[in-house]
N, C-alpha and C positions, 0 to 999 in steps of 0.2 A: 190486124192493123197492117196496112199497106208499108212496105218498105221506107218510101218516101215519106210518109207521115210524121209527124216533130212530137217529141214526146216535148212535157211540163218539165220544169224547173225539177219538181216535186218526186216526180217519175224516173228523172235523169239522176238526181239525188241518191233515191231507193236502190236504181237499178246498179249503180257504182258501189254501192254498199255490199249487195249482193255478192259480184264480181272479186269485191276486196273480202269479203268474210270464205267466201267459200261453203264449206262443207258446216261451218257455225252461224249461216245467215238463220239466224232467229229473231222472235223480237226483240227482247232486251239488249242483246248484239248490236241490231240494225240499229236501234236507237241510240244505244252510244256510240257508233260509230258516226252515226250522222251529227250527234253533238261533238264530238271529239274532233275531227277530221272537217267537216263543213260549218260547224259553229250554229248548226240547227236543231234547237231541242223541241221533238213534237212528242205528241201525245202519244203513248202505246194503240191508241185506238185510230187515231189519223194513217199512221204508220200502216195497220193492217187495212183498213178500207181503202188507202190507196193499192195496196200488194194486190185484195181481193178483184178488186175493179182490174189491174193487169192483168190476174189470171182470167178473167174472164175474158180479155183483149187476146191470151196466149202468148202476152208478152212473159211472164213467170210462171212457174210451175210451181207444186209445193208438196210436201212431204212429212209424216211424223217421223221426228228424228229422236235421239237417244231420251227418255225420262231423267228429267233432271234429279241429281243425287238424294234428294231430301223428298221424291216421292212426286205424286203428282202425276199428270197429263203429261205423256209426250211432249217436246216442243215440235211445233210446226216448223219444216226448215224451209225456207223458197229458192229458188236458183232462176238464174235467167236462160229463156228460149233462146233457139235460132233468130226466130222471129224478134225477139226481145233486144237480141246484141243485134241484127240489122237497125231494126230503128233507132238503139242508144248509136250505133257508129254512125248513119245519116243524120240525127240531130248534133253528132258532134261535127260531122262535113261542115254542113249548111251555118255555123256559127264561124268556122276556122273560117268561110267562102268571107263572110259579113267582117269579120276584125281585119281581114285582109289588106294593109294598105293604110286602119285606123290608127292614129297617133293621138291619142287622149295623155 
């Protein structure tokens, strides 16, 4: 993804969760943090098909991180690229550039 390129609503969402969880960006995380913090409750499966689709952009990477206590699969943890923070920081530019001036 080209630096200049404008990530989604959706994308810009995910990628701030990321950034705010850190080293605990998993699913269940991601998800209440986007319910919690943005007032957006998705599906654990939206959640992931958007992540996969970034990583395939190379805007997110991702990783098996600690097995949760009660057993089970790894959690998948994600973090955001270089690539990933250039275009979350140009899509937040190109909005400050647009409110600019606005009085709503």
């Amino acid at each position: 993804m080209s630096k200049k390129q404008r990530l989604g609503e959706l994308q810009q969402l995910l990628m701030l969760a990321l950034v705010r969880l850190g080293d605990e960006a998993y699913g269940a995380n991601i998800r209440r943090e986007l319910a919690d913090v943005a007032g957006r409750r998705l599906s654990i499966s939206a959640i992931y098909v958007t992540l996969v689709r970034m990583e395939e952009q190379e805007l997110v990477a991702s990783h098996d991180g600690k097995t949760p206590a009660t057993g089970g699969r790894p959690r998948r943890c994600f973090q955001i690229t270089e690539a990933g923070l250039a275009a979350l920081k140009a899509t937040r530019d190109a909005a400050d550039k647009m409110w600019s001036g606005v009085e709503i």
